[in-house]
C-alpha positions in Angstrom: -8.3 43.9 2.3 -6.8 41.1 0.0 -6.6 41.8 -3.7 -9.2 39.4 -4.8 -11.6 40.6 -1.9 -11.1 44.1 -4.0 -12.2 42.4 -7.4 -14.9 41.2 -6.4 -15.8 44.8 -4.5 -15.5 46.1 -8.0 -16.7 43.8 -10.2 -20.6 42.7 -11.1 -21.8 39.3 -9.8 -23.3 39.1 -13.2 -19.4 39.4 -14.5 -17.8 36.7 -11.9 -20.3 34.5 -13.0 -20.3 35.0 -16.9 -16.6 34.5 -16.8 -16.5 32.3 -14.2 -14.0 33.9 -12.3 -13.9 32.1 -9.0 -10.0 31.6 -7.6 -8.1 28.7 -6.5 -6.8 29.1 -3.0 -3.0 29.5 -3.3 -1.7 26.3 -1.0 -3.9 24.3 -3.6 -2.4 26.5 -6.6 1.2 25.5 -4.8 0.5 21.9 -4.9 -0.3 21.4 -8.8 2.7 23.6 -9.6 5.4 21.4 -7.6 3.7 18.5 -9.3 3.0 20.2 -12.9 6.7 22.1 -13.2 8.7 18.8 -11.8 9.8 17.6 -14.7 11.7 20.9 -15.5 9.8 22.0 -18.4 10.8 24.4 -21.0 6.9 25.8 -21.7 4.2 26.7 -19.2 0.8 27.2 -19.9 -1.9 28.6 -18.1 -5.5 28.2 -20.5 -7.0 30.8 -18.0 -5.0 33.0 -16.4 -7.6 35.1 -13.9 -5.7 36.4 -10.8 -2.8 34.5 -12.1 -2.0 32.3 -8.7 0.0 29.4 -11.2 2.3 31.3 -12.8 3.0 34.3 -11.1 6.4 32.8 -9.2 7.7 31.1 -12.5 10.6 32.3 -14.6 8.4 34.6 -16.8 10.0 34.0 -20.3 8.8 30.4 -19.9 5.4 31.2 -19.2 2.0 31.9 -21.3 -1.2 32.3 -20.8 -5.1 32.9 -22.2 -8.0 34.7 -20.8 -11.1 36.4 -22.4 -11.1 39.5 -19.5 -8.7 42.4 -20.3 -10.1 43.6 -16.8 -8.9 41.0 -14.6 -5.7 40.9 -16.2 -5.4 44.6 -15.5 -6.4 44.3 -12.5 -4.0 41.6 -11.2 -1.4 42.8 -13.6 1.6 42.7 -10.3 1.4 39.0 -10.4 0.8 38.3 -14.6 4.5 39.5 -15.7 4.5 36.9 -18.8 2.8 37.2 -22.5 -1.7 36.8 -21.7 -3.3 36.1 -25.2 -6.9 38.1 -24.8 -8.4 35.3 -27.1 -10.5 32.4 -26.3 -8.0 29.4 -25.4 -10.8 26.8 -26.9 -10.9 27.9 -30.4 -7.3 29.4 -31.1 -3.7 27.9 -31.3 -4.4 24.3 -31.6 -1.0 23.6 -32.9 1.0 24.4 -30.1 2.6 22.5 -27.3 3.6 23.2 -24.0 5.7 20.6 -21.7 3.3 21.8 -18.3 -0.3 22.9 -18.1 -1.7 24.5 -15.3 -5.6 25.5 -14.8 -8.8 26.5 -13.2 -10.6 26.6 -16.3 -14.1 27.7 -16.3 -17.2 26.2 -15.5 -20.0 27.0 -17.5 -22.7 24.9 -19.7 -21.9 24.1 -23.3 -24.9 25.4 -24.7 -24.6 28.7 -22.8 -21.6 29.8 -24.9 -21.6 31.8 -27.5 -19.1 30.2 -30.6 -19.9 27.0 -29.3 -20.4 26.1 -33.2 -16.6 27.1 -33.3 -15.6 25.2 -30.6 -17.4 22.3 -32.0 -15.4 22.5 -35.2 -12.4 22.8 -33.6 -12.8 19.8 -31.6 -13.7 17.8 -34.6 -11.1 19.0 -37.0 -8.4 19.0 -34.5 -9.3 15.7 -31.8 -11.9 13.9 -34.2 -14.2 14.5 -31.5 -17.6 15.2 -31.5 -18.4 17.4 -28.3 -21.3 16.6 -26.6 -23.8 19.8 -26.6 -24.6 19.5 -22.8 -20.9 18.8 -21.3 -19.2 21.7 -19.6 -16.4 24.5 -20.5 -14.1 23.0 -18.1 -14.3 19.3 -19.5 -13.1 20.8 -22.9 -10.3 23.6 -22.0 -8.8 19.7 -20.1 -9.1 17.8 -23.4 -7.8 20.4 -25.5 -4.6 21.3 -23.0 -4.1 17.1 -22.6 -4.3 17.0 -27.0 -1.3 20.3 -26.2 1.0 19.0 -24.1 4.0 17.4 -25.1 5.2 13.8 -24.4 6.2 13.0 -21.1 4.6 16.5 -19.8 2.7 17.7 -16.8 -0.2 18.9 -16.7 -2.4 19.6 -13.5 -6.4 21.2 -13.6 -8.9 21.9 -10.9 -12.1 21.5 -11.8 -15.6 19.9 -10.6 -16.1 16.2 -9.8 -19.6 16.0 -11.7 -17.5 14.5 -14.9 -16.7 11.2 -12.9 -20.7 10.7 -12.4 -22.2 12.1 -15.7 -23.2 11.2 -19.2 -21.4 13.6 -20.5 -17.7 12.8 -18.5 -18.0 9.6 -20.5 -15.9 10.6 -23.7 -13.5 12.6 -21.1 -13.1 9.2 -19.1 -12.5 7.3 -22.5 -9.8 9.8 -23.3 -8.0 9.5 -20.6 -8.4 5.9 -20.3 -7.5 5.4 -24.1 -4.3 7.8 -23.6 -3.3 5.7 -20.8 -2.5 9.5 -19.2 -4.6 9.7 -16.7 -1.6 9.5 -13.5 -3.7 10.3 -10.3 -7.1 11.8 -9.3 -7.5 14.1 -6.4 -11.2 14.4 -4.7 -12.3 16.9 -2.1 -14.9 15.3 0.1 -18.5 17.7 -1.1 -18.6 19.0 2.7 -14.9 20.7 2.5 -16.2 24.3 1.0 -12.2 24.5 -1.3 -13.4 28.1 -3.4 -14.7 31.3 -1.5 -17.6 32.2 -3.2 -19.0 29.6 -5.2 -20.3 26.4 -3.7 -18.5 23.3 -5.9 -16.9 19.8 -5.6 -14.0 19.8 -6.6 -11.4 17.4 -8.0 -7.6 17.8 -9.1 -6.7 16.1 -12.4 -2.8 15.0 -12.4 -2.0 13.8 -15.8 1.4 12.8 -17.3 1.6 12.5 -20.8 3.4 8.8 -21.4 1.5 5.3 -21.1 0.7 4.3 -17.3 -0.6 1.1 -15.5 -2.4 2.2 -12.6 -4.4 5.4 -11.5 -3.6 6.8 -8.2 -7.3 7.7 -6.7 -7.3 9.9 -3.1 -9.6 11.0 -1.4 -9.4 14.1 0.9 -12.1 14.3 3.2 -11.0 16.9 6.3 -9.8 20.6 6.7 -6.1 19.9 8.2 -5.4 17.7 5.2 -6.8 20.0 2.9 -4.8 23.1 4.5 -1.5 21.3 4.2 -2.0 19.6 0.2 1.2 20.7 -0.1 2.5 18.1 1.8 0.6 15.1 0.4 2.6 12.3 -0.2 1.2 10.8 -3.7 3.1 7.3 -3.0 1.4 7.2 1.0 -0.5 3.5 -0.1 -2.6 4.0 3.3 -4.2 7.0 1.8 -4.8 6.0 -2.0 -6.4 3.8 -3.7 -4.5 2.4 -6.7 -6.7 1.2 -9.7 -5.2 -0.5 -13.1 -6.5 0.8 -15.9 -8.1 -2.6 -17.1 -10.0 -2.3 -14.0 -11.3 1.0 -14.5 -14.4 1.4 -16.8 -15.7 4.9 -18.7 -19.2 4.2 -18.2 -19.1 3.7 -14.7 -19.3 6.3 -11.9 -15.7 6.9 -10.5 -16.8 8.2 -7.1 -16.8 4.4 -5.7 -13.2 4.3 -6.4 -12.3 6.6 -3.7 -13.5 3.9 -1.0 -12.1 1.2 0.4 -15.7 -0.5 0.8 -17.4 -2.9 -0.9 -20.6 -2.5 -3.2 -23.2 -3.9 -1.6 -25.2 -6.6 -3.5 -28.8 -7.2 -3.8 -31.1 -9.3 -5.1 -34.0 -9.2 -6.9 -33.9 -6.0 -8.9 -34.1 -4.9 -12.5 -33.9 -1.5 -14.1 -35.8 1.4 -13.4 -36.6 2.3 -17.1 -38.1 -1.3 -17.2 -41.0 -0.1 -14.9 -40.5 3.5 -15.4 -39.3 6.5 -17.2 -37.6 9.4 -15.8 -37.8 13.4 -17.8 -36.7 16.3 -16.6 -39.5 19.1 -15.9 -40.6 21.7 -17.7 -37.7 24.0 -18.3 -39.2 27.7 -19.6 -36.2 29.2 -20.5 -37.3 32.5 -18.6 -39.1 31.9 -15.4 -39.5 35.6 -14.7 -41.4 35.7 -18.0 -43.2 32.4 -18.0 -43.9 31.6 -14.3 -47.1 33.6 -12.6 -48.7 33.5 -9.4 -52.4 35.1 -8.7 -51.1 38.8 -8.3 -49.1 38.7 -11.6 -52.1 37.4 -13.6 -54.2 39.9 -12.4 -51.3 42.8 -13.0 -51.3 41.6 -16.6 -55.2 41.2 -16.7 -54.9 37.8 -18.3 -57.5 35.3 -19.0 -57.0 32.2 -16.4 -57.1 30.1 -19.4 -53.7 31.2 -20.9 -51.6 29.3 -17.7 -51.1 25.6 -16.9 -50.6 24.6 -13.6 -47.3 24.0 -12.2 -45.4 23.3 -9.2 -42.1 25.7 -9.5 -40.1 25.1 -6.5 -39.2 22.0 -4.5 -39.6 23.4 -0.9 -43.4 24.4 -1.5 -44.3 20.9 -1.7 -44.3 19.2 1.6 -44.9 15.6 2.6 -45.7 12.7 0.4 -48.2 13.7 -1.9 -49.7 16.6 -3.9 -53.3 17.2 -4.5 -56.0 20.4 -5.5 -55.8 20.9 -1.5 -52.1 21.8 -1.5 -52.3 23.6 -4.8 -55.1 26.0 -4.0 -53.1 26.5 -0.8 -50.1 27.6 -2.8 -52.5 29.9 -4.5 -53.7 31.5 -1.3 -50.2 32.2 0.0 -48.9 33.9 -3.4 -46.7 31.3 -4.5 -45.8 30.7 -8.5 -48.4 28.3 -9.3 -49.0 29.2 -13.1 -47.2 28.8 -16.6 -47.8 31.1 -19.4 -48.6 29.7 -22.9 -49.1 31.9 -25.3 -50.7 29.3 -27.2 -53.6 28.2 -25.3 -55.6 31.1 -26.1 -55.6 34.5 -28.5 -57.3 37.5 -26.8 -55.3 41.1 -27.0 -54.2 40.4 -23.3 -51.9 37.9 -24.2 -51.1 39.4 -27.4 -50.1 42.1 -25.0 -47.9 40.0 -23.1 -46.5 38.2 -26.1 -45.3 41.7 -27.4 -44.0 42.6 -24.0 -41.6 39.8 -23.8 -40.3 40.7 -27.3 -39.6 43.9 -26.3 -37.9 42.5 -23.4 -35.8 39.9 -26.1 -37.4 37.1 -23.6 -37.9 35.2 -27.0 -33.8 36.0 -28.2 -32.4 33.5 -25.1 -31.7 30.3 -25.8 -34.6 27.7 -24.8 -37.3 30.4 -26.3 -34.8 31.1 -29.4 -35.1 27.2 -30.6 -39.0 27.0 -29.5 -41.5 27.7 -32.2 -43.5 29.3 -31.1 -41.3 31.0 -28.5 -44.2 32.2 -26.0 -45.4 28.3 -26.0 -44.3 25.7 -23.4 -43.0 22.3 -23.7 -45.4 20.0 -24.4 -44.9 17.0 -21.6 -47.5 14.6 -20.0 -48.3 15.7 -16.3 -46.0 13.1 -14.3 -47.6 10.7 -11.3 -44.8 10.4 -9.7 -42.3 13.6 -9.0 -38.8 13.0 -7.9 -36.5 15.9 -6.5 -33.3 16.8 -8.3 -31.2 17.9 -5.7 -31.1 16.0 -2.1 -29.4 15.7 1.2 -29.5 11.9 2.5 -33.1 11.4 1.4 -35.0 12.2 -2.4 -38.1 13.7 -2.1 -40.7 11.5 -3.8 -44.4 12.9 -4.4 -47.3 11.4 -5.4 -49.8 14.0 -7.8 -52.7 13.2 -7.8 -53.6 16.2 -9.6 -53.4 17.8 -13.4 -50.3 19.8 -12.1 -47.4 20.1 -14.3 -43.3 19.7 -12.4 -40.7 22.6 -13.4 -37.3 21.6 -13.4 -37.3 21.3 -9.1 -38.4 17.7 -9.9 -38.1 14.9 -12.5 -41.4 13.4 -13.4 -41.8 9.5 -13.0 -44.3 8.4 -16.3 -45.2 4.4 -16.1 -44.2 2.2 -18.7 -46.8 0.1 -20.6 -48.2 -2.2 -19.5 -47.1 -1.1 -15.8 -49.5 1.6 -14.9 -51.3 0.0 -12.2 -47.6 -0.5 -10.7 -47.8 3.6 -10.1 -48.7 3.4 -5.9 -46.5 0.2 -5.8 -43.5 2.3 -7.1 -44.6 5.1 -5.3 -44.6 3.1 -2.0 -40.8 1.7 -2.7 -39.2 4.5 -3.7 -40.4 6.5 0.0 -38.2 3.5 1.4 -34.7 3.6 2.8 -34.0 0.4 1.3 -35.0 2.3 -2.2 -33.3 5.3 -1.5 -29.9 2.8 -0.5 -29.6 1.6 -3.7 -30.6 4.6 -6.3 -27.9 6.8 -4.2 -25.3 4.7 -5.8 -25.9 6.3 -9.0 -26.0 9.9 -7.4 -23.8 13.3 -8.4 -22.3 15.2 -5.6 -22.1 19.0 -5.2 -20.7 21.3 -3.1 -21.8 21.8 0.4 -23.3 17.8 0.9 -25.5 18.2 -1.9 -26.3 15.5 -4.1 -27.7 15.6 -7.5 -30.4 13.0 -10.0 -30.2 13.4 -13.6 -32.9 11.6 -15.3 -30.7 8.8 -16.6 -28.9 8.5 -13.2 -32.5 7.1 -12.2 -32.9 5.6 -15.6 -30.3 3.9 -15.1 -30.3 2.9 -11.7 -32.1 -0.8 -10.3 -35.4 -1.1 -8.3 -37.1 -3.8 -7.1 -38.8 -6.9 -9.1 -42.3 -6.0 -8.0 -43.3 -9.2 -10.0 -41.4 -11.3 -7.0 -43.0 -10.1 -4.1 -45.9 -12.4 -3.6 -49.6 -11.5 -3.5 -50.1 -10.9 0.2 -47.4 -8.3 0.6 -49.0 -6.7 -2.7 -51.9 -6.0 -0.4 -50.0 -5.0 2.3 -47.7 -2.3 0.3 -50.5 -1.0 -1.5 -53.0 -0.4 1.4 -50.0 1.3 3.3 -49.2 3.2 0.2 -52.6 4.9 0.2 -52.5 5.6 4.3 -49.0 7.4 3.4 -51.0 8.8 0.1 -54.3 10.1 2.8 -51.6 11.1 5.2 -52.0 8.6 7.9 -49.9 6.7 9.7 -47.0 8.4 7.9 -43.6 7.0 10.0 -45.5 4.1 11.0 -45.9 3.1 7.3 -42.8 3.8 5.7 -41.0 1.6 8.5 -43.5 -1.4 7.8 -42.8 -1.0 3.8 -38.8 -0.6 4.2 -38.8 -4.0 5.9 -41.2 -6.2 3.7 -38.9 -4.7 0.4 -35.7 -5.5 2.6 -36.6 -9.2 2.5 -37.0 -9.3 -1.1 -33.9 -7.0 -1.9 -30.7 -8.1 0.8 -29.2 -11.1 0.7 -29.8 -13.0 3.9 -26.2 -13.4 6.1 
């Protein structure tokens, strides 16, 4: 049995994931320290040392390291022979420099952290940057090890490819772009699986610390390549993609840059927020607490009237649209239907309840903590229009026709004003191919194939001109709209509507 295998044999999942402690394969942890140590530096820093796979063949009096686990540096200790600082690496040290910088930091949510007012500070006193509350761990232990290294000095990181398609990766692709650091970027096609147990893109971050012209973009997208990084040849021009930096733009998705092809153009679009609005769903911030179905209620004894209605889970809708049919079906079969509000309605029952969940500290986490009252639920419009969050080829667009409120499994769609007739005109576009071509441009991959929407990814995505497409095809679209909406025709349909928006979206030749 392999060492880490044993770790994780004796170690909680709840650990592994706190800490994030999920281990770079040792060919990749090879290739980004022949690349990292090849400029013969004097320091080496590892900002989270885990099993200790970077350093642990290094001349030990030139290496250093941080981690937050005494544990796993005990329990690795054969291969971790230089100085570990059992400190937080994001809040301590900020004055030191290193000449290479090696790292699998962690991955973890901003706001799930628990000095992230400290780490805040630091970045603002130290960088004159203020951190974004919903970036990631691992986009900040890479811009405080880039603001540590020294001039001309290596530094290589693993981490996730979401920073190259989100919001927050915005100020981290400034950075780079403004240090003129940024040397090459390393992707792993979403279907390669690159860590054991966790299920993550993944991306390595070369950086060398003195101005540069160009990026170096490659793209890795099978297993033999993959098995044998070692050997990638980072000047092989029939394998990367080189980009000047004036070319390269922060607030653009970088995943196009590992392609050869070309954007597609189209015609006749504007932008989704111009018709529409996408917001998240209802996020409870305990579903165990807040989210019931029919057996809970009645375990509880609670009045009916102390729930809203709510779709919880993706997979239990099916097909195009949503109405009191499907939702009393849920019912029947048990599934999680209901949201608690505390708010809705004062009998001792839910007083009960309220006191349950504050004996459970349900109103300590971190959602409930910074809702008053805690036992409420957001307060958001039931959506129209529901749109999944996570998708393989195709987003899952439903049409509710109901008072059902959308948990975080889907975005809801609310109209603009002016455009809420436009709802089974939208509605009947989006269900396209032709839609669905051009809003995966602005998509976020994952690990495993699986492709991700945050609201302004849609926001800011194009749709079609509706106010172009002339008054007979109006007709048409909405009459096949409502055969899709009363479940006729279904395939038949959605062919017929792809083609009529094709004619107004491609350009012809």
């Amino acid at each position: 049995m392999s060492k880490i295998k044993k770790y994780y044999d004796n170690s909680s999942k709840e650990k592994v994931k706190k800490y994030a402690q999920y281990f770079t394969p040792e060919h990749i942890a090879r290739f980004m320290v022949n690349w990292a140590t090849s400029n013969n530096p004097v320091s080496i820093l590892d900002p989270a040392v885990g099993n200790g796979v970077f350093l642990k063949d290094l001349p030990p009096e030139q290496c250093y390291g941080y981690d937050i686990d005494p544990e796993i540096i005990s329990f690795f200790e054969d291969d971790i022979k230089y100085p570990v600082k059992l400190i937080d690496y994001l809040v301590n040290d900020w004055e030191l420099k290193y000449s290479s910088i090696i790292c699998n930091p962690p991955y973890n949510k901003f706001q799930t952290l628990d000095n992230r007012d400290a780490i805040y500070e630091g970045f603002k006193n130290n960088m004159k940057i203020d951190v974004l509350r919903y970036a990631n761990q691992y986009s900040l232990f890479l811009l405080k090890s880039i603001h540590q290294l020294e001039d001309n000095g290596r530094l290589a990181y693993i981490i996730p490819t979401e920073f190259m398609n989100t919001n927050y990766g915005e100020n981290i692709k400034k950075y780079l772009l403004d240090m003129k650091c940024l040397y090459a970027v390393i992707n792993f096609d979403s279907n390669l699986k690159v860590f054991e147990n966790v299920l993550t893109t993944s991306s390595i971050i070369l950086i060398e610390k003195r101005n540069h012209d160009e990026v170096k973009f490659i793209n890795i997208i099978d297993e033999e390549t993959l098995e044998n990084i070692e050997q990638l040849d980072l000047d092989d021009i029939s394998r990367i993609i080189i980009k000047r930096y004036d070319e390269l733009d922060h607030e653009e998705k970088w995943q196009k840059y590992f392609t050869h092809q070309e954007v597609k153009e189209y015609i006749n679009l504007v932008p989704f927020k111009e018709v529409a609005q996408v917001k998240r769903g209802i996020a409870t911030g305990d579903n165990d607490y807040f989210v019931f179905n029919q057996r809970k209620i009645t375990e509880f004894n609670l009045p009916i009237a102390a729930f809203k209605r709510i779709v919880s889970k993706s997979m239990d809708v099916k097909g195009y649209h949503f109405d009191n049919r499907t939702f009393q079906e849920l019912q029947r079969n048990g599934k999680s239907v209901y949201l608690f509000d505390g708010t809705l309605v004062d009998t001792p029952e839910v007083n009960n309840y309220i006191k349950f969940g504050e004996n459970n500290k349900v109103h300590k986490k971190y959602l409930t903590s910074h809702r008053k009252p805690w036992y409420s639920s957001e307060i958001k419009e039931v959506a129209p229009l529901w749109i999944s969050v996570f998708s393989r080829n195709r987003i899952k667009v439903i049409r509710n026709l109901t008072d059902t409120h959308n948990l975080t499994c889907f975005h809801g769609i609310y109209m603009q004003n002016g455009y809420d007739e436009f709802v089974d005109l939208l509605f009947s576009y989006l269900i396209t191919p032709i839609a669905q071509e051009i809003l995966y441009r602005n998509k976020r991959q994952y690990g495993g194939g699986l492709d991700k929407f945050e609201p302004n990814d849609l926001n800011n995505g194009e749709i079609i001109n509706f106010n172009n497409i002339d008054h007979e095809d109006l007709i048409l679209v909405r009459n096949l709209a409502q055969q899709i909406i009363n479940g006729e025709n279904i395939n038949d349909s959605v062919l017929q509507l792809d083609l009529i928006y094709r004619r107004y979206v491609e350009i012809e030749g």
